[in-house]
C-alpha positions as CSV (number, residue, x, y, z in Angstrom):
1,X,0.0,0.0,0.0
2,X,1.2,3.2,-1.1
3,X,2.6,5.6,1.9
4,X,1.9,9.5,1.2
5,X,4.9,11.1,2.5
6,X,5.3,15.2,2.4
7,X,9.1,16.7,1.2
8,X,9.5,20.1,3.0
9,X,11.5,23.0,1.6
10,X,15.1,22.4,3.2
11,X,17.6,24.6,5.0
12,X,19.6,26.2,2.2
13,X,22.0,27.0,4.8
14,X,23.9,30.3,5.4
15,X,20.8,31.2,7.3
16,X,18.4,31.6,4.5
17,X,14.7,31.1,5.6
18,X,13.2,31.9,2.5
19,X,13.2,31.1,-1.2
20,X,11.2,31.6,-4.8
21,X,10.0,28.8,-6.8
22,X,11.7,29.3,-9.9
23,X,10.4,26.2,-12.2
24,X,9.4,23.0,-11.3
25,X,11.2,20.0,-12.9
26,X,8.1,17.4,-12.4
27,X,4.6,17.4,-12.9
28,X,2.0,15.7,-10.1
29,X,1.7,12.1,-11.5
30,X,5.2,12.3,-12.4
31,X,7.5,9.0,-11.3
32,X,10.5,10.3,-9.1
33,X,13.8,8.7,-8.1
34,X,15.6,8.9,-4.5
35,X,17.7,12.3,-5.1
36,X,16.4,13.9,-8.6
37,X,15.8,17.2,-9.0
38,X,12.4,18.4,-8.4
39,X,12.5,22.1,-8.3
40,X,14.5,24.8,-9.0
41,X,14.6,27.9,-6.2
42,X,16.3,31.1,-5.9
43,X,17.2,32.2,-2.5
44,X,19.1,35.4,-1.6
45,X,22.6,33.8,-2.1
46,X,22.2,31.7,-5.2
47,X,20.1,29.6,-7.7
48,X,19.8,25.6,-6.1
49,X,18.2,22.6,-7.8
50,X,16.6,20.9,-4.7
51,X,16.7,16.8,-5.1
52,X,13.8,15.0,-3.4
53,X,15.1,12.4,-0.6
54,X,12.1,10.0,-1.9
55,X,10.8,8.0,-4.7
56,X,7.6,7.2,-5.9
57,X,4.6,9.1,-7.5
58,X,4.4,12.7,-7.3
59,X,0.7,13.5,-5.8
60,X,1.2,16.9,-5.1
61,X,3.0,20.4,-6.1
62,X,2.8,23.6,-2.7
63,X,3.6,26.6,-4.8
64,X,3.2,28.2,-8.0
65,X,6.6,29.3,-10.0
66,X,7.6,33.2,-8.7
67,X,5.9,32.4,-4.8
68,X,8.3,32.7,-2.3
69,X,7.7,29.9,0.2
70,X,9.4,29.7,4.2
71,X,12.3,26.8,4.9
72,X,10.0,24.0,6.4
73,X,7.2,25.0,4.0
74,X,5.7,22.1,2.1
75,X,7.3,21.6,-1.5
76,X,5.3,18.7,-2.7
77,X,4.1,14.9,-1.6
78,X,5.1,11.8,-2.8
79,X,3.2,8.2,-3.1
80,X,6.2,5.8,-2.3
81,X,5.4,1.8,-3.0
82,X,2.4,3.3,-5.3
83,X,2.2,1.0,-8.4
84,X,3.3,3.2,-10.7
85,X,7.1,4.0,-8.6
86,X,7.3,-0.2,-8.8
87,X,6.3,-0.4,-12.1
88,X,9.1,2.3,-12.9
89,X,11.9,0.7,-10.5
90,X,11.2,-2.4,-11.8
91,X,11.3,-1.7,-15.6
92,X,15.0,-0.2,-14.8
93,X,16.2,-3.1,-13.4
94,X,15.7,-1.6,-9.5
95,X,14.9,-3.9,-6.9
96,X,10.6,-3.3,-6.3
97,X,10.2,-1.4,-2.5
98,X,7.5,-2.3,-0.6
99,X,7.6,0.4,2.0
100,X,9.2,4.1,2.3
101,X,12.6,2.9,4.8
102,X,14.0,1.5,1.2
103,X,13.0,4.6,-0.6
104,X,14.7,7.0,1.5
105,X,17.6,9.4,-0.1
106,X,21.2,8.4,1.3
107,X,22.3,12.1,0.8
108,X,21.7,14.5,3.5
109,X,19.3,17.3,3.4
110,X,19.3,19.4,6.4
111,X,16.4,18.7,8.2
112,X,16.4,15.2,6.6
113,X,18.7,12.1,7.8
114,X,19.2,9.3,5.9
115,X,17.1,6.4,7.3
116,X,14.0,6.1,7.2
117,X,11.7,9.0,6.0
118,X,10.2,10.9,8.9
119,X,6.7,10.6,10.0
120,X,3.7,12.0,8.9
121,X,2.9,15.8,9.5
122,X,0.3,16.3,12.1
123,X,-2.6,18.8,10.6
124,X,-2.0,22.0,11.8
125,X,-4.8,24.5,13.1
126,X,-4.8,28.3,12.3
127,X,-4.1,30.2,15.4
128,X,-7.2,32.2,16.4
129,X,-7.0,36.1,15.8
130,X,-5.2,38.1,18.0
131,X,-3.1,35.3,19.1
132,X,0.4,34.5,17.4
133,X,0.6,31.5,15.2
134,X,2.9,28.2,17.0
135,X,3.8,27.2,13.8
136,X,4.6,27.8,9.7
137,X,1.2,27.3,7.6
138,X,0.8,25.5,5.2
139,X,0.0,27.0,1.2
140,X,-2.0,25.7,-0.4
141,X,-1.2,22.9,-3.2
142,X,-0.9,23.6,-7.0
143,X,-2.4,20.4,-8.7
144,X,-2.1,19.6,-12.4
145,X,-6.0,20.3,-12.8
146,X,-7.2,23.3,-10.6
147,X,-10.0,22.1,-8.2
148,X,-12.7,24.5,-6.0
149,X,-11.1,26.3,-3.0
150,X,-11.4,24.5,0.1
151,X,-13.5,24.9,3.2
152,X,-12.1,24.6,6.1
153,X,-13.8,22.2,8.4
154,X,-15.7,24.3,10.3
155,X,-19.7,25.0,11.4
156,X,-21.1,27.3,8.3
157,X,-21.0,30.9,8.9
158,X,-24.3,32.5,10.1
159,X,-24.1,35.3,8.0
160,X,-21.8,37.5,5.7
161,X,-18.3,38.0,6.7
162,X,-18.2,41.9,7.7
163,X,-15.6,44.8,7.4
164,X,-14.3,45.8,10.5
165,X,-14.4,43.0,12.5
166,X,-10.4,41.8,13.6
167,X,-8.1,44.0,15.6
168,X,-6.2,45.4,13.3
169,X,-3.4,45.1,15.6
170,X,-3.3,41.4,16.0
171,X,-2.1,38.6,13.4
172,X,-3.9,38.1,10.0
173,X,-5.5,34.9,10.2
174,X,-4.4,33.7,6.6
175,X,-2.8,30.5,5.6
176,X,-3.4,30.2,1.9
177,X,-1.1,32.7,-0.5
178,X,-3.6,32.6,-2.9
179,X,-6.2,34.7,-0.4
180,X,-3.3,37.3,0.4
181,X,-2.9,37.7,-3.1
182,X,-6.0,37.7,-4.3
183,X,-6.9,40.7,-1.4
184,X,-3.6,42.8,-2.7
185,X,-4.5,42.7,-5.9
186,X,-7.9,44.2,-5.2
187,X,-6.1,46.8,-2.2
188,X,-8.2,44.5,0.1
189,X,-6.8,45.1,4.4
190,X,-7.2,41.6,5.6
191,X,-7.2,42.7,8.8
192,X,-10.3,44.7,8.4
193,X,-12.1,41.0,7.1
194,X,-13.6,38.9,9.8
195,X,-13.1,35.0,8.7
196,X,-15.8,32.3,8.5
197,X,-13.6,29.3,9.3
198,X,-12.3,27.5,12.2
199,X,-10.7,29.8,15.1
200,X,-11.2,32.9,12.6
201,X,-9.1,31.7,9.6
202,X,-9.9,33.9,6.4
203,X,-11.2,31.7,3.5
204,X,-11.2,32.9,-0.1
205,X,-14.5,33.1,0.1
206,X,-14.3,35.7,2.8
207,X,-12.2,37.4,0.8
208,X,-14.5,36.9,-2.1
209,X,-17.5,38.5,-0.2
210,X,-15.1,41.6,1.1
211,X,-14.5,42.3,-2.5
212,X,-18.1,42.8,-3.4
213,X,-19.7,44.4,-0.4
214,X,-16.6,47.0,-1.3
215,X,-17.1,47.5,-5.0
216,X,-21.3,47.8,-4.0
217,X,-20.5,50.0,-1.6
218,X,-18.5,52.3,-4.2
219,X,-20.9,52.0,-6.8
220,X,-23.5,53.7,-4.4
221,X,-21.6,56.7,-3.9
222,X,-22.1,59.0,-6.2
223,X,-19.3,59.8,-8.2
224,X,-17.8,63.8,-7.5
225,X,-15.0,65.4,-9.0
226,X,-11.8,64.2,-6.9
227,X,-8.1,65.4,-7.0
228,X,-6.0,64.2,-9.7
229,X,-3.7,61.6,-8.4
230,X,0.0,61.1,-8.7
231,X,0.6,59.0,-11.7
232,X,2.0,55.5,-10.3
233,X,1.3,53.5,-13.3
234,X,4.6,51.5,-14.5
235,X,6.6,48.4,-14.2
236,X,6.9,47.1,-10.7
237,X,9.6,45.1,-10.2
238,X,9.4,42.9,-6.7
239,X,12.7,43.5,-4.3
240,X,13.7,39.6,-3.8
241,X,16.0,37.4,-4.6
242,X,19.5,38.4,-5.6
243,X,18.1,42.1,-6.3
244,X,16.2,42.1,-2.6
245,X,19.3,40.7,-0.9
246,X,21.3,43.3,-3.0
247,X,19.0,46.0,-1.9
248,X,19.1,44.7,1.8
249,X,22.7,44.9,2.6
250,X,23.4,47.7,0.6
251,X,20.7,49.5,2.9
252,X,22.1,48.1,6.3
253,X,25.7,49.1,5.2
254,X,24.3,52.8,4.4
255,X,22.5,52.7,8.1
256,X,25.1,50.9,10.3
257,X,28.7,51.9,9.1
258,X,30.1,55.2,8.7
259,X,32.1,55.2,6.4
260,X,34.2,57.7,4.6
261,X,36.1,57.9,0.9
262,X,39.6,58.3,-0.1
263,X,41.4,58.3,-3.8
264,X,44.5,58.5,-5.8
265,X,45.3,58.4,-9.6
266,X,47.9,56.1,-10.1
267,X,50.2,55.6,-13.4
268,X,49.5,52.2,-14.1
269,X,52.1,51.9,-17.2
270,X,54.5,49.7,-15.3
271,X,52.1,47.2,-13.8
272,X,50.6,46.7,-17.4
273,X,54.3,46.5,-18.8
274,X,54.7,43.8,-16.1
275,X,51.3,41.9,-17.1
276,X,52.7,41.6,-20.7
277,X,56.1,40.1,-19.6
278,X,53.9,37.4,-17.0
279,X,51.6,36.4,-20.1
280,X,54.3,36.4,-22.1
281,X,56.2,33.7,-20.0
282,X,53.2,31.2,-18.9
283,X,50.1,31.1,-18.1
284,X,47.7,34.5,-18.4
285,X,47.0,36.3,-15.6
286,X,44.4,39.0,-15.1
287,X,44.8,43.1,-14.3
288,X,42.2,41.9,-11.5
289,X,44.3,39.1,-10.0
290,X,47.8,41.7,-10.2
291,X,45.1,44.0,-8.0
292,X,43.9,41.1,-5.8
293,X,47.2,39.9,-4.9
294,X,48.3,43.9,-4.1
295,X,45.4,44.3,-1.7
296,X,46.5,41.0,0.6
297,X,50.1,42.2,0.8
298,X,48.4,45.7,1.1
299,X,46.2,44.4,4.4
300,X,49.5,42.6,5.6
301,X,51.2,45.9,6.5
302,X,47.4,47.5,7.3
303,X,45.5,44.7,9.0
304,X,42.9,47.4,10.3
305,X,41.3,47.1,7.0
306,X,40.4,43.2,7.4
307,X,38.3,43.4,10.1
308,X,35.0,44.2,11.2
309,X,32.8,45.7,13.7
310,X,30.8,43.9,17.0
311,X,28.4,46.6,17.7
312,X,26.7,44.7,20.3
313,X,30.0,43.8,22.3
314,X,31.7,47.4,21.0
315,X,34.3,45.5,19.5
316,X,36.7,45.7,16.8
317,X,37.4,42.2,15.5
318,X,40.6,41.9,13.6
319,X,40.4,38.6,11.0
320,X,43.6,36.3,10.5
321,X,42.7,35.1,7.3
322,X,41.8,37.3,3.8
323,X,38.8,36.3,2.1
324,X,38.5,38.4,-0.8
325,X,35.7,39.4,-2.4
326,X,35.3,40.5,-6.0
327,X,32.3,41.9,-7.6
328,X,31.0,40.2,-10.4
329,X,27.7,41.4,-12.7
330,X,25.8,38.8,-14.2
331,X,22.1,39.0,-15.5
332,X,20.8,37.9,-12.4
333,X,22.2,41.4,-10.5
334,X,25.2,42.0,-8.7
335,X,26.9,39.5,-6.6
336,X,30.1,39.5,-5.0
337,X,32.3,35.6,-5.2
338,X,34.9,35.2,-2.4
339,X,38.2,33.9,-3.1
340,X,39.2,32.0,0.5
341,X,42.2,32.3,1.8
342,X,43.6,34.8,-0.8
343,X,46.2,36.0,1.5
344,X,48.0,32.5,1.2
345,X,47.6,32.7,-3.2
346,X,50.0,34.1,-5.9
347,X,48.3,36.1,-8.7
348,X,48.2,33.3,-10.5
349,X,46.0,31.2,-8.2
350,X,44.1,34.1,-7.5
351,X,43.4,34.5,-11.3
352,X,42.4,31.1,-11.6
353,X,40.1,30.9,-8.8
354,X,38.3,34.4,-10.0
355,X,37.8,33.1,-13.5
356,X,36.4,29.6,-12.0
357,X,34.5,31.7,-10.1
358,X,33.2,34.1,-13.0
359,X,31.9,31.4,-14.6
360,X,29.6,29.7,-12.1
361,X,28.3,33.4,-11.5
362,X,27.4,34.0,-15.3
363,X,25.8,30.2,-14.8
364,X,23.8,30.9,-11.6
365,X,25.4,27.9,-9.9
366,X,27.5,30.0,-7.2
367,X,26.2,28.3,-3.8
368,X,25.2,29.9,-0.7
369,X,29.5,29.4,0.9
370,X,30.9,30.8,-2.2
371,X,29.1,33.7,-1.5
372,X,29.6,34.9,2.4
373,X,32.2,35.1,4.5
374,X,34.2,37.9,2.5
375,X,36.7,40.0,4.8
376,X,37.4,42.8,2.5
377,X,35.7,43.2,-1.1
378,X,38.2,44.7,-4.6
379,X,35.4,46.3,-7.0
380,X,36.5,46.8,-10.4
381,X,33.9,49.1,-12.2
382,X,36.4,50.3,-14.7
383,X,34.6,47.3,-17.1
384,X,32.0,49.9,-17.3
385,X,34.0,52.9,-18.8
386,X,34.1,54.8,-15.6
387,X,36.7,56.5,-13.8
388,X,36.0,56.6,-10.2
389,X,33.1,56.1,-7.7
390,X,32.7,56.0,-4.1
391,X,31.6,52.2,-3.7
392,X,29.1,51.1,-0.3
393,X,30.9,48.8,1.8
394,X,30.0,45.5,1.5
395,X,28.5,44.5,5.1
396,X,29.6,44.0,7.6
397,X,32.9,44.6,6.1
398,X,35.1,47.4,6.8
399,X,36.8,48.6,3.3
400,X,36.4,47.8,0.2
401,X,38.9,49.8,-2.7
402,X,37.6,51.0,-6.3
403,X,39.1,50.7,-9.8
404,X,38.6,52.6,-12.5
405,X,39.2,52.2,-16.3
406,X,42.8,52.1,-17.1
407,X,43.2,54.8,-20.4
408,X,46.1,56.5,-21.8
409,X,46.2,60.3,-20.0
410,X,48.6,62.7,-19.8
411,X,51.1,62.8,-17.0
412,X,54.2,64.1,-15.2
413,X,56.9,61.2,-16.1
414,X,60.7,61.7,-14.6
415,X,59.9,65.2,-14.8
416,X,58.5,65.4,-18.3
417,X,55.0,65.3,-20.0
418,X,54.5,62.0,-21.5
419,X,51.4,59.8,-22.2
420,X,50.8,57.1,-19.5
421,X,48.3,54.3,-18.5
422,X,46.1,55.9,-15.7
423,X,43.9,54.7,-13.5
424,X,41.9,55.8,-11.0
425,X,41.8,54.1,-6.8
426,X,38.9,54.6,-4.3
427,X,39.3,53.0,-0.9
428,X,35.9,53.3,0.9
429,X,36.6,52.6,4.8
430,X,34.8,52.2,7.9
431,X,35.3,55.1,10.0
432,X,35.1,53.1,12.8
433,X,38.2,50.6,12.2
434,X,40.5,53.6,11.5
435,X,41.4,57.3,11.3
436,X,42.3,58.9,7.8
437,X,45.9,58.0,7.9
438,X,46.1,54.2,7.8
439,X,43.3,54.3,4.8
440,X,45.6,57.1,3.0
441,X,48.5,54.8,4.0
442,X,46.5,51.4,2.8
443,X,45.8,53.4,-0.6
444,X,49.4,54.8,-1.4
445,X,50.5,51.4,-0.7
446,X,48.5,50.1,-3.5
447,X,49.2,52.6,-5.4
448,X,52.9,52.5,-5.1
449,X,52.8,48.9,-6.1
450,X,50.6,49.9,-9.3
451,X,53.0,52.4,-10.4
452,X,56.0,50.6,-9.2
453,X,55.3,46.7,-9.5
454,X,59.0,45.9,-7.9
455,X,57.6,47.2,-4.8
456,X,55.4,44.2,-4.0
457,X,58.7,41.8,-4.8
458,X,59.6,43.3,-1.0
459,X,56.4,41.2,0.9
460,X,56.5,37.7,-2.0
């Protein structure tokens, strides 16, 4: 006999407790296998193809594609020992299962082990109104044919659900996505809609109702000549994802860190010169790399720079290790790959360890680790034809340096004017860490080495 068992939206890790359905990979009456790819999600970090730790029939889909679902939130269920999953293991040569401890996934999910698959899920009652929920709810399914909404199991309401009827300073009693949507897309306040079902939970139908008593009640009015209103028509482009988490830490580094700007122009002919020679003589190396490897020696002499700030214990904390961070643009938005341990690399590790990393950012398959944990961030926005900026400090950081576009420019050479390859430096700081002078110091020691590549030959 077939055993129902329900797969629940994983810990990502890196303390993610959200993600978007992106596209499923299976269809409800689909045959899975133990580990195959059912979904694909976007979290804040990354893009992740979540394998299910069951096999058998595929009974039931939680979540349209672009709804953001909770970790712990139900993703879909599975029939294990159905006919169909037997039929399937047994046409590719797999030993039939007769129960769910042989269908269980030997990889690890967190939250998942790897014996036997975890009891059923108790049913899970909507906390009454004005009293905070003890648990995630539940969204509704998505099926492969779309059925009637359904009732609660609760006495029928007596009469109309009414406006004005929950405390609008206590918890909307809402489980189903599909009612919160529906109610913001017709500028419906839920808590201003009393619900029919059990213990107060709002039903579409509630929602349903709301909507017309509103649109009778505004037809009754009699229409008078109003104020023109701002015009808000456009494209509206939901903060979430990589764009949200973007938008979230650029925000919190703007509100916690005070930071300040410093910058230099620097004749890069020499370092370029010196680029040539290394490509010349093995294996290529990038301008980026040359730059990575200048800022670890840099934060060897200046170790205030690779640090960061414990607000809550007023605390400086200085890091032994440099985890660099490099910004990368990709279609998805901005994200910023960390190179671990860059202070023990050459520039030719570095180089190959930014361009491996490159790639699976252009690819979306960067994971949550290869994104966090950065201890000072190099920001190379001179791929865009600019000069200089004032970059925001990647959080909770406490520096991050600027480079510009490298172009021919006049300049002062051995005291004559000649036509050099100049570029442009920004080190953004937090105030906090240090005063102006190590920063100015941190930046004409860069800067030194750019101009004058023998320089760095002192700390190899």
């Amino acid at each position: 006999m077939a055993q129902v068992l329900e797969f629940k939206l994983p810990d990502l890790g890196e303390g993610l407790t959200e993600a978007e359905v992106v596209r499923w990979l299976v269809e409800v009456g689909d045959v899975v296998a133990v580990d195959q790819p059912v979904v694909e999600v976007e979290t804040a970090k990354a893009m992740v193809e979540v394998p299910c730790p069951y096999g058998g029939v595929v009974t039931a889909r939680f979540g349209e594609e672009g709804t953001e679902l909770p970790v712990g939130a139900p993703l879909l269920t599975v029939a294990v020992g159905s006919p169909e999953a037997t039929e399937s293991r047994g046409a590719s040569g797999g030993p039939p299962g007769d129960g769910a401890g042989s269908e269980a996934s030997g990889n690890v999910l967190v939250g998942y082990g790897t014996g036997a698959p975890a009891a059923r899920r108790r049913r899970v009652r909507p906390a009454p109104v004005g009293q905070a929920p003890t648990t995630a709810a539940h969204p509704a399914p998505v099926t492969a044919a779309r059925s009637a909404p359904v009732r609660a199991s609760a006495p029928a309401p007596t009469s109309v659900p009414v406006l004005g009827a929950v405390d609008p300073q206590g918890p909307v009693a809402v489980i189903s996505p599909l009612v919160r949507k529906l109610a913001r897309q017709h500028g419906l306040d839920l808590r201003q809609v009393a619900g029919s079902g059990r213990d107060g939970l709002i039903l579409r139908t509630d929602v349903e109702s709301a909507i017309r008593a509103a649109e009778e009640d505004a037809a009754a009015v009699p229409s008078t000549p109003a104020r023109p209103e701002p015009d808000t028509s456009g494209e509206r482009i939901p903060l979430r994802g990589v764009r949200g988490a973007v938008a979230e830490k650029l925000s919190r580094s703007r509100r916690e860190i005070p930071d300040a700007t410093c910058w230099v122009d620097a004749d890069a002919t020499e370092l370029m010169a010196a680029r040539a020679a290394m490509n010349a003589a093995g294996p290529k190396v990038s301008v980026l790399a040359l730059l990575a490897r200048i800022c670890t020696a840099a934060l060897a002499r200046f170790p205030e720079l690779n640090s960061t700030v414990d607000a809550e214990a007023r605390e400086i904390v200085r890091l032994t290790g440099v985890h660099l961070g490099f910004a990368a643009q990709t279609e998805r938005g901005l994200v910023v790959p960390v190179v671990r341990d860059a202070h023990t690399r050459n520039a030719e590790s570095i180089g190959a360890e930014i361009a491996r990393l490159t790639e699976a950012a252009r690819d979306g398959k960067l994971t949550p680790a290869q994104l966090t944990g950065g201890t000072f961030t190099l920001n190379n926005y001179g791929v865009f034809g600019v000069d200089g900026s004032t970059p925001i400090i990647n959080h909770p950081e406490a520096a991050m340096l600027g480079v510009g576009r490298i172009v021919p420019k006049p300049w002062v050479h051995e005291g004559e004017l000649a036509v050099r390859q100049v570029v442009q430096l920004s080190l953004t700081f937090d105030h906090r860490v240090c005063d102006g002078g190590t920063a100015g110091g941190f930046l004409r020691y860069v800067a030194d080495c750019v101009e004058q590549p023998a320089v760095l030959l002192r700390t190899l």
